[in-house]
N, C-alpha and C positions, 0 to 999 in steps of 0.2 A: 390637674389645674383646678384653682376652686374658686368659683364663683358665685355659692349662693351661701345664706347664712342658714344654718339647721343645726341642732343636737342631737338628733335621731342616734342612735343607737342601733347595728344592728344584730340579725337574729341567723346569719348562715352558718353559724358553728364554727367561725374562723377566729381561735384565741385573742383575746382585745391587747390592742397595746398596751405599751406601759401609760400609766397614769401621764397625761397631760395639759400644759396651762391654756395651751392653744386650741382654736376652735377647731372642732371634728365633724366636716361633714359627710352625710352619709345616707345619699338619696338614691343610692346605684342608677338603672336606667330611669329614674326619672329628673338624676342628673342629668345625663344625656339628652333627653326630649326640652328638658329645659334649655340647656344650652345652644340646640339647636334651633329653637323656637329666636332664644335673645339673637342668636349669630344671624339667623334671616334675617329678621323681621327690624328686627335694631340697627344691627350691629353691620351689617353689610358684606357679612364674609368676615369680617375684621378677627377675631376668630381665631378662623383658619389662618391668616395672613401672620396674625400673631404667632402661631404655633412652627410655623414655615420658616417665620424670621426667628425664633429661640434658637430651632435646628442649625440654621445657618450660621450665626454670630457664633457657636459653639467650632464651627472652624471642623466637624467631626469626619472623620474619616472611616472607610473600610477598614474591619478587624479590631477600633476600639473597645473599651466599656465604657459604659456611660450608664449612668445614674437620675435617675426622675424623682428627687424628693415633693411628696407631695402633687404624688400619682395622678390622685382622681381615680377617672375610670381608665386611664389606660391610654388615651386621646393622642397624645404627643408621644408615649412612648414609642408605641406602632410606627408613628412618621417618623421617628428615629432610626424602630431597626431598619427600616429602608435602605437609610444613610450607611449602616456598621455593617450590612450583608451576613452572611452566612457564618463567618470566621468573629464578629460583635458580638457582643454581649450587652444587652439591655435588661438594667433592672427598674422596677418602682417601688417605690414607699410611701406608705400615706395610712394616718389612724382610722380609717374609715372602713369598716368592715362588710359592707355592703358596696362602695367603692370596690375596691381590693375582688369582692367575687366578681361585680361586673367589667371588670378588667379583664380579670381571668374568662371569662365566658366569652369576649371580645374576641382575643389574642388564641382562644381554643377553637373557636369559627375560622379564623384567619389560619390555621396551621402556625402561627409564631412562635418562637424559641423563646417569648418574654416573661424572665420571673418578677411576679411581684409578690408583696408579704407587706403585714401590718406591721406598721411601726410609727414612730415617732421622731421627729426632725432632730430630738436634745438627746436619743440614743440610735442614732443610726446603726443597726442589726449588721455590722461588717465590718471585717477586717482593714487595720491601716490600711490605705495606700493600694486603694485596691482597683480603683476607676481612673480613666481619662480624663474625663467631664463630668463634673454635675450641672442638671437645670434643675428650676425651681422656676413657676408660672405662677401669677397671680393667687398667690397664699401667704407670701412676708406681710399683707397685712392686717394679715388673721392674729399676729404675734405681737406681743411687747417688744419691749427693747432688749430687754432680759433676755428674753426666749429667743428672737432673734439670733443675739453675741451667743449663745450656747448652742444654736442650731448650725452657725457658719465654724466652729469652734468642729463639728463633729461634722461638717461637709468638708472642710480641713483637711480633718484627722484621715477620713476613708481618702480621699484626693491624691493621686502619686504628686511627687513632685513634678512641674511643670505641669499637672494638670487643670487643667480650664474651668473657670464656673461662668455660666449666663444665671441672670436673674430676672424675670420680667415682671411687674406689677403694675396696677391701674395710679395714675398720678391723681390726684385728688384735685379739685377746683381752685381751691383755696391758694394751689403750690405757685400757681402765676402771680400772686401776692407777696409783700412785703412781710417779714417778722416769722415768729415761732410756727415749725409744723405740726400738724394735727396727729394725734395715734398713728401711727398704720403710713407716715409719708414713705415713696419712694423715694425720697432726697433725701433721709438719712442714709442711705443703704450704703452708697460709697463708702462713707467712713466705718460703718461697721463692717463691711468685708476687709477694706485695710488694717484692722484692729484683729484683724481673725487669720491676719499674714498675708497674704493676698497683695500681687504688685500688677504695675500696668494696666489698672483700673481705667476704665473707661467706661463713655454712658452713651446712650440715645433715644431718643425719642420715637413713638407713632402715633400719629392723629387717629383717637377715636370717635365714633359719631356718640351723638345722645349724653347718657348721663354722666360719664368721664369726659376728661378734659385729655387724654393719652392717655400712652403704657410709656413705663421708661423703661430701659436695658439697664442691666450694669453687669460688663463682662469685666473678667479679670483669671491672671493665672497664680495659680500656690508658687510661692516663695523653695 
């Protein structure tokens, strides 16, 4: 999940992804200490509450695959394999190479079976048709519109048929207003996932405290 703005670049020796339009961040654990600082102090748990509810609206079962684009450190993956047990399979992805190792350092404390690897939303590192579910947390509006339609285009592609997407991201102030939305709105999302094949589109909302006005959902399943 991404929640803060940086271009750090980093230095673990872990091959960088492919070139990308989208922002990379990459604060490893002081992602984490940050997030945890907003998720007290601010945020109220909300957070966690968010991560709990992605998991769920994914509908995910024992022995799935499931897919975390735009990993992070690893945060929601974890509370995944919970969900998929022993016979699941959870992976992450995310350009963030300092990300990506404190994932791995996470999930190697924990004893977890979770791969993750650097990549990028517009080449997803995997074979058609390969997952149950994808999620995607608070980073669609790290994207244009462009990168966006080429990111859900390649959550798609790897996607079985009948497979699930959840998507959660922060709604913007503005979105309770009248007229045009801002870069980054979660109210376009619908129609680009329907554009990217995607049926049985649905959305919902959660109150957040402080500088957001909510997160919205938008669950939907591959065509």
């Amino acid at each position: 999940m991404h929640s803060y703005m940086s271009h750090q670049h980093g230095k673990s020796g872990e091959p960088s992804a492919k070139p990308t339009k989208g922002l990379i961040l990459n604060d490893g654990w002081r992602y984490d200490l940050g997030g945890w600082l907003m998720d007290t102090f601010l945020f109220g748990g909300k957070l966690r509450e968010l991560r709990e509810r992605t998991a769920s609206l994914a509908r995910i079962q024992p022995g799935e695959a499931v897919l975390d684009v735009g990993c992070g450190t690893g945060t929601l993956a974890i509370e995944v394999q919970q969900r998929v047990g022993a016979t699941g399979r959870v992976v992450g992805v995310d350009p963030g190479t300092q990300q990506i190792a404190r994932a791995r350092y996470k999930t190697a404390r924990r004893n977890l079976p979770i791969e993750f690897q650097v990549g990028v939303i517009e080449h997803l590192p995997y074979p058609d048709q390969t997952f149950d579910v994808v999620l995607s947390t608070i980073m669609m509006h790290h994207l244009g519109d462009g990168l966006k339609r080429q990111g859900l285009a390649e959550i798609s592609r790897v996607l079985k048929q009948g497979g699930r997407l959840v998507i959660a991201d922060f709604k913007r102030p503005e979105e309770r207003q009248p007229g045009p939305a801002r870069f980054g709105s979660v109210r376009d999302l619908p129609g680009f996932v329907k554009d990217a094949g995607f049926s049985e589109i649905e959305t919902e909302e959660m109150t957040f405290p402080k500088f957001h006005s909510g997160v919205g959902f938008v669950m939907a399943q591959k065509n």
